[in-house]
C-alpha positions in Angstrom: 1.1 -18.1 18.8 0.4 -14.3 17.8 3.9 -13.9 16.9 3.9 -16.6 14.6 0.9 -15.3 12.6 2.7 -12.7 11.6 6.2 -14.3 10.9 5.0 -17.0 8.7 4.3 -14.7 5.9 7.0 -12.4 6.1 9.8 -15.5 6.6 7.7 -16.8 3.1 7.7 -13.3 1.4 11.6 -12.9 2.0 12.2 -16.8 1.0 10.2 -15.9 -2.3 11.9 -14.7 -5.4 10.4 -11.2 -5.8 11.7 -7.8 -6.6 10.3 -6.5 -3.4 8.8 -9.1 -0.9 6.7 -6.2 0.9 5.0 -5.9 -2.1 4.4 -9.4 -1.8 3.3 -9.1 1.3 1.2 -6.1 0.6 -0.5 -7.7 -2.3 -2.3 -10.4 -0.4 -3.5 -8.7 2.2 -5.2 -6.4 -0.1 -6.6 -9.5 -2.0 -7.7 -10.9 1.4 -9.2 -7.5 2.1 -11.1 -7.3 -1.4 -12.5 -11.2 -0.6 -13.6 -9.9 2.8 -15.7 -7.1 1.9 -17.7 -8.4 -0.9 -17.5 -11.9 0.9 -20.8 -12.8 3.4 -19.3 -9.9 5.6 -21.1 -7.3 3.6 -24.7 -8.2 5.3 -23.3 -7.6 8.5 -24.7 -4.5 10.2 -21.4 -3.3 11.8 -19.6 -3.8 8.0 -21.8 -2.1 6.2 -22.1 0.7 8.8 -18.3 1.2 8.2 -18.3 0.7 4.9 -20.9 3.4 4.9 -19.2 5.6 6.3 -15.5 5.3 5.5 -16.3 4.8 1.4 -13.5 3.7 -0.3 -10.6 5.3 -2.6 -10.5 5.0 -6.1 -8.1 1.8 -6.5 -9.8 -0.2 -4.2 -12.9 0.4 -5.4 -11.8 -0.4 -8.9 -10.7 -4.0 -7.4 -14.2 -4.6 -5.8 -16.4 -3.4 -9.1 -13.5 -6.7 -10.7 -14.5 -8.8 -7.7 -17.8 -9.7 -10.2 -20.3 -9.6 -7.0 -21.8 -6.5 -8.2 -25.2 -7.1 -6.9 -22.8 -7.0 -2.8 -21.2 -3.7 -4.6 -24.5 -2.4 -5.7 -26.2 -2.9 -2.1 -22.6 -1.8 -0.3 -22.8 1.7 -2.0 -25.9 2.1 -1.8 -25.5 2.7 1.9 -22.7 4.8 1.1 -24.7 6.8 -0.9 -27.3 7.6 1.7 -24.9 8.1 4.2 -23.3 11.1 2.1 -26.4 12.4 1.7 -27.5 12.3 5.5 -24.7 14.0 6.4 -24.1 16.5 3.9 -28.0 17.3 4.3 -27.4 17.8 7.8 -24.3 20.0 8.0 -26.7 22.3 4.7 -30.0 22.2 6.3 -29.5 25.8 7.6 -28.5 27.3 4.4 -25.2 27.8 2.8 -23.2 30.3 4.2 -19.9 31.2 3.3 -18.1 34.2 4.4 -14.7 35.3 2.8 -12.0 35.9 5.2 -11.8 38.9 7.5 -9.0 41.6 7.1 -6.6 40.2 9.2 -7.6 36.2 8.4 -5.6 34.5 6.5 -8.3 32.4 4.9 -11.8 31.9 5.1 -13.3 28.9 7.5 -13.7 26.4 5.8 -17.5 24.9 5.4 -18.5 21.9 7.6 -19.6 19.9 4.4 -16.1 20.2 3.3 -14.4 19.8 6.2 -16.9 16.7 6.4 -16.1 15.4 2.9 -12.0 16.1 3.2 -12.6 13.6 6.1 -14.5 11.0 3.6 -12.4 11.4 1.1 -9.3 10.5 3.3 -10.5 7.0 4.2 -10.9 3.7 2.7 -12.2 0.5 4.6 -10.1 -1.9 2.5 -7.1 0.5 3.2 -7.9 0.4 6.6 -8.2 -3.2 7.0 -5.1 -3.8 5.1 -3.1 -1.0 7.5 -4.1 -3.3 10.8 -1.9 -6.6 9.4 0.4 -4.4 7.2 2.2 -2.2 10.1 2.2 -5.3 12.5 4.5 -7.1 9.3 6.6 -3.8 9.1 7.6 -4.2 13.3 8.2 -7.9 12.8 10.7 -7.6 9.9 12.4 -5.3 12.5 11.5 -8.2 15.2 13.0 -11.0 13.3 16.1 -9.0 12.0 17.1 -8.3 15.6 16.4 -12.1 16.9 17.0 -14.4 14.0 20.5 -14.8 12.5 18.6 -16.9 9.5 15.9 -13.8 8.5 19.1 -11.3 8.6 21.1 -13.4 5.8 17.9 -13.3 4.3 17.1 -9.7 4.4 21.1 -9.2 2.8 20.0 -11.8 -0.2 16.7 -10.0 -1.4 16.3 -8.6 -4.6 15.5 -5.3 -2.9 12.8 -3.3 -2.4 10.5 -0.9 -4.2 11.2 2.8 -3.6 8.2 3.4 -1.4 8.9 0.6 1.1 12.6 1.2 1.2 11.5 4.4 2.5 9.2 2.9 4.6 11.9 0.8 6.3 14.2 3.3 6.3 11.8 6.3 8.3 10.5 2.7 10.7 14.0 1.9 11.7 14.7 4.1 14.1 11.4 3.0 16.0 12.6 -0.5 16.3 16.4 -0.9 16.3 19.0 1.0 17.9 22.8 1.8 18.1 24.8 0.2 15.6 22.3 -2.5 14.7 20.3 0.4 14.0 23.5 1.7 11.7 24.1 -2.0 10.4 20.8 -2.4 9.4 20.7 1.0 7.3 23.5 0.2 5.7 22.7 -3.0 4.8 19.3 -1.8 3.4 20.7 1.0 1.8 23.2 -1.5 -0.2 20.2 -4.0 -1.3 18.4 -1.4 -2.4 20.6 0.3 -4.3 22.1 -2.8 -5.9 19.2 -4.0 -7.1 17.7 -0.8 -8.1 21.0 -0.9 -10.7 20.3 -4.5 -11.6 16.3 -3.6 -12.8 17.3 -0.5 -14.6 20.1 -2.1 -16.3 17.8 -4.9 -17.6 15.9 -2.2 -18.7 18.5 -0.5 -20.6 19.0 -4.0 -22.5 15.2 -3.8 -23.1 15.3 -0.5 -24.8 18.4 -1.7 -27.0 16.3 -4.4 -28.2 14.0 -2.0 -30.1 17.4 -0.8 -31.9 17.7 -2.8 -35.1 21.5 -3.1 -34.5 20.7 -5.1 -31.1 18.1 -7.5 -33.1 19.8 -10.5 -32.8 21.2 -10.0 -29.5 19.4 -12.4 -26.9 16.7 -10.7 -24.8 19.0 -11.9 -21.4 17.1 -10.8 -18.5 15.6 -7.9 -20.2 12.1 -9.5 -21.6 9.9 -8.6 -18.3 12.1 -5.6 -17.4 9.9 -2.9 -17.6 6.9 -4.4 -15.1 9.8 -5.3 -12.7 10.6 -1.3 -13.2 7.3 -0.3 -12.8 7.1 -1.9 -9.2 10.9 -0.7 -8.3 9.9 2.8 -8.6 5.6 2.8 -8.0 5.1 -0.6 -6.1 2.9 -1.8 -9.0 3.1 -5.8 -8.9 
């Protein structure tokens, strides 16, 4: 039953007509994971203990101030708020002190409160509730491509992928797949990409001709939403 939890979705991202269906499959869990914090789930003293302390990064934070529950937002950083200030009170209440490095250091120590706030400002708890679901889909498009005959003629029909999860897929192989499925399945990821990649930046070729005057009465062909379907090729944007 576990196993198909996660194959639904990633059988149905690679059946949809995407330019990359990792992004697809990306995208939804972060709405998921957006509904789920500023959802009921906020009240709850475990949640809002993490949320407290992991904080959030920038983008996802930006998606929760859009979620319009801003009186959940308000009380959810809040917390936050106090729980910086606990700690950076506590790792200051003996004074600030900062020596420079010694002759033969390379480079000072660093401060606690830094140290503390390089580990703050490294978390997220909507990326780390996406990151649970997300890797487990990343092994079972490895899963399904070594079992399923049907998912592997699917995988060779994409449209591709973005440049970040083809590099995703392409470091991840070697963890799931071996000898020359291993090789087949580079290769055959390699060629999607790449093909496809060509096919986006050609449309957007045509769309930049279409600004020329001399190409004004041309039709648009496939050109029209060219430069979005660019932008997620090369940043994942979608």
């Amino acid at each position: 039953m576990k196993e198909k939890i996660y194959t639904i979705p990633v059988k149905e991202a690679f059946e949809a007509d995407c330019e990359c269906p990792i992004c697809m499959m990306y995208k939804e869990l972060e709405e998921n994971a957006i509904e789920f914090t500023m959802g009921p789930s906020y009240m709850d003293d475990d949640i809002r203990e993490a949320t407290s302390s992991l904080g959030f990064c920038e983008k996802h934070l930006g998606q929760l101030y859009q979620n319009q529950n801003r009186l959940g937002l308000a009380l959810i950083l809040e917390s936050h708020m106090d729980k910086l200030m606990k700690e950076i009170e506590k790792r200051t209440s003996g004074g600030i002190k900062y020596s420079s490095p010694a002759l033969f250091k390379r480079k000072a120590e660093v401060p606690q409160v830094v140290s503390y706030l390089d580990g703050v400002e490294a978390t997220c708890f909507v990326c780390d509730k996406i990151d649970r679901s997300y890797q487990r889909y990343i092994a079972t498009i490895f899963h399904l491509y070594h079992t399923d005959g049907a998912f592997r003629e699917k995988f060779s029909n994409t449209k591709g992928f973005c440049t970040g999860h083809y590099r995703k897929l392409f470091s991840a192989a070697a963890g799931h797949l071996s000898g020359e499925e291993l090789n087949r399945f580079l290769t055959e990821l390699n060629r999607v990409y790449l093909e496809n990649m060509k096919r986006v930046r050609d449309d957007l070729e045509w769309f930049i001709n279409k600004f020329d005057y001399r190409y004004a009465d041309e039709p648009w062909k496939n050109a029209k939403d060219a430069l979005p379907r660019a932008m997620q090729k090369t940043n994942s944007i979608i």
